[in-house]
C-alpha positions in Angstrom: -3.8 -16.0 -11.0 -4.6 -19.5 -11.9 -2.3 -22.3 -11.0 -0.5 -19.6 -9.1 -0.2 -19.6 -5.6 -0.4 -15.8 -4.4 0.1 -15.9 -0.9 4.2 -16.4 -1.8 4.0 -13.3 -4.2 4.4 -9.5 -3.7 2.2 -7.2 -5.2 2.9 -3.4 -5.8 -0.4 -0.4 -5.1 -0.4 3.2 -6.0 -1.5 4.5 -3.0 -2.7 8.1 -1.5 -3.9 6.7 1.8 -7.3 8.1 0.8 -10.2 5.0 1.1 -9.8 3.7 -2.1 -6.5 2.7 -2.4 -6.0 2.1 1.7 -9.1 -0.7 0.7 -7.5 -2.1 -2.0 -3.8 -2.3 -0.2 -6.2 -4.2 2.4 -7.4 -6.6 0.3 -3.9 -7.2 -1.2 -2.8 -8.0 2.2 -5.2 -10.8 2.4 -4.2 -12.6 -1.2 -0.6 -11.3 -1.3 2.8 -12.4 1.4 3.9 -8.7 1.2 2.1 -5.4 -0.1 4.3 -2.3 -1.9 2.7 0.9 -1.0 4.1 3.7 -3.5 3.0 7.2 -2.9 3.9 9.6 -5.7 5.0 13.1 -4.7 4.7 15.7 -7.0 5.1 19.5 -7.3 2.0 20.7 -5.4 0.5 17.8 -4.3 -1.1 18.6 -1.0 -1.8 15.8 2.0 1.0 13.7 1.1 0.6 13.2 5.1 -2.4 11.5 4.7 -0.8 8.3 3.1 2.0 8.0 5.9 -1.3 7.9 8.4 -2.8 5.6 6.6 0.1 3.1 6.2 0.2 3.2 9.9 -3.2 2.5 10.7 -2.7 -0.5 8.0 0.7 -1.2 9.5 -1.1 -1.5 12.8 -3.9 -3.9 11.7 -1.0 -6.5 9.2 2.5 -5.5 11.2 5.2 -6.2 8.6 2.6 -6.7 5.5 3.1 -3.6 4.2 6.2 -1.3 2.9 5.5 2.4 2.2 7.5 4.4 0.1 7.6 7.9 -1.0 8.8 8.2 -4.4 9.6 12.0 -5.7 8.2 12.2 -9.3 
């Protein structure tokens, strides 16, 4: 993002709350002022649970960096 300054920008992640994409919301946090977490749910998808846990554990570390939502595909 040259010339850019990212830290006053939002950024958006697809995000399971498996380690990949709980890394890579991570790392957003750090370049990024806030961090959209979308989790899509789809007929049988199984663990959806597991990205609510892992937007609290993120939540936790950056309170108020991150928004989660669950969006119903």
């Amino acid at each position: 993002m040259r010339g850019e300054n990212s830290k006053d920008r939002e950024v958006c992640v697809q995000f399971s709350g498996g380690s990949d994409s709980s890394l890579t919301a991570y790392r957003m946090a750090q370049e990024f002022r806030k961090v959209h977490l979308l989790t899509f749910k789809h007929f049988g998808q199984i663990n959806i649970e597991n990205s609510r846990k892992s937007f609290n554990m993120l939540n936790d570390k950056m309170p108020g960096k991150f928004k989660h939502q669950i969006v119903p595909v």
